[in-house]
C-alpha positions as CSV (number, residue, x, y, z in Angstrom):
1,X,1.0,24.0,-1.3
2,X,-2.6,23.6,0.4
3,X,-2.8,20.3,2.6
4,X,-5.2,18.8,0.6
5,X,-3.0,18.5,-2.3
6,X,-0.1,17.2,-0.1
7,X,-2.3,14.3,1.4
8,X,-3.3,13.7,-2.4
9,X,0.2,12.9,-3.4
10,X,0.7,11.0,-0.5
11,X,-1.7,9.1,-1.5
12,X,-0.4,8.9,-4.9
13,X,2.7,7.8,-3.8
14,X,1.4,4.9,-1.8
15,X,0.7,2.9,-4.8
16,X,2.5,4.0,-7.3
17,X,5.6,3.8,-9.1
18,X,8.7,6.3,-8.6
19,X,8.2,8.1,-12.0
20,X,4.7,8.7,-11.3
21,X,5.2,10.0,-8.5
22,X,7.2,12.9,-9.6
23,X,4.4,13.3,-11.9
24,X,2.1,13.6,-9.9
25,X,4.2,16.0,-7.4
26,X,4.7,18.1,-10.4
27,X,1.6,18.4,-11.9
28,X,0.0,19.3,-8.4
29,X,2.7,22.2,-8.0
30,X,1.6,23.1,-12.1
31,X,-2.0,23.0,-10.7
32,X,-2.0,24.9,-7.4
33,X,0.2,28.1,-9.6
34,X,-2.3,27.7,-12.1
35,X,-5.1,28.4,-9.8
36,X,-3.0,31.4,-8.3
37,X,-3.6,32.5,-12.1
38,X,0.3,31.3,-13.2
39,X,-0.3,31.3,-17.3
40,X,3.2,29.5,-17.9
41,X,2.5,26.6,-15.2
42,X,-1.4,26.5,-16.8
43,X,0.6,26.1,-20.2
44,X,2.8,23.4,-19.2
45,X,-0.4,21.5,-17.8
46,X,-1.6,22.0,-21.5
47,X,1.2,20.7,-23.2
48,X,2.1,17.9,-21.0
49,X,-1.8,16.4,-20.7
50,X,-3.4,17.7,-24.3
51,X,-3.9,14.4,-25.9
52,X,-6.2,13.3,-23.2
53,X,-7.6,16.7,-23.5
54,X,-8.7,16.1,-27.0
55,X,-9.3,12.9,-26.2
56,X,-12.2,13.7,-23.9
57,X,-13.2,16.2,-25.8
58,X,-13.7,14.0,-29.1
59,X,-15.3,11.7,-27.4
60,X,-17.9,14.2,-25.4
61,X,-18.3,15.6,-28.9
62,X,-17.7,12.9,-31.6
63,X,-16.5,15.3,-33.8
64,X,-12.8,16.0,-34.4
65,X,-13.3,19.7,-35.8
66,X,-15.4,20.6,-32.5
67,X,-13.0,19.6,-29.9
68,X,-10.0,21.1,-31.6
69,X,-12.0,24.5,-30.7
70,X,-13.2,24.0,-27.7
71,X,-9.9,22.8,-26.2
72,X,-8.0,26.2,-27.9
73,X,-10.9,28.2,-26.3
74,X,-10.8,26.4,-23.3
75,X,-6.9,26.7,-23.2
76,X,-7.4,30.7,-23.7
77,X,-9.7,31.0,-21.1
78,X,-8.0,28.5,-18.6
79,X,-11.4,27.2,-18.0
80,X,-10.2,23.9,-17.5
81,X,-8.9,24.9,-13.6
């Protein structure tokens, strides 16, 4: 895992609480195979975080219909790494 994302969770882990911690560790190892172009670790990111996906997307869009698309064509495209 590249340094950066180590001294990340380090930092992560200074303030917060055990469970988020192994949160954090395990989305940063879902991340850094995502980037190496890992579609099931991109997937899990997906599933675990899509609710604030559609989240940001509704409100960037105001429009439920609209970011229901755009997060499905974002997910195919993995444009969100």
């Amino acid at each position: 895992m590249p340094a950066e994302v180590m001294d990340a969770i380090d930092g992560a882990n200074a303030t917060s609480a055990p469970a988020d911690r192994l949160v954090a560790q395990e989305d940063a190892a879902l991340v850094a195979g995502a980037k190496t172009g890992d579609a099931r670790a991109f997937e899990l990111l997906v599933q675990r975080h899509e609710g604030k996906i559609f989240s940001l997307a509704y409100r960037m869009t105001r429009n439920r219909r609209t970011p229901k698309t755009s997060c499905s064509r974002a997910s195919k495209k993995r444009s969100f790494i």
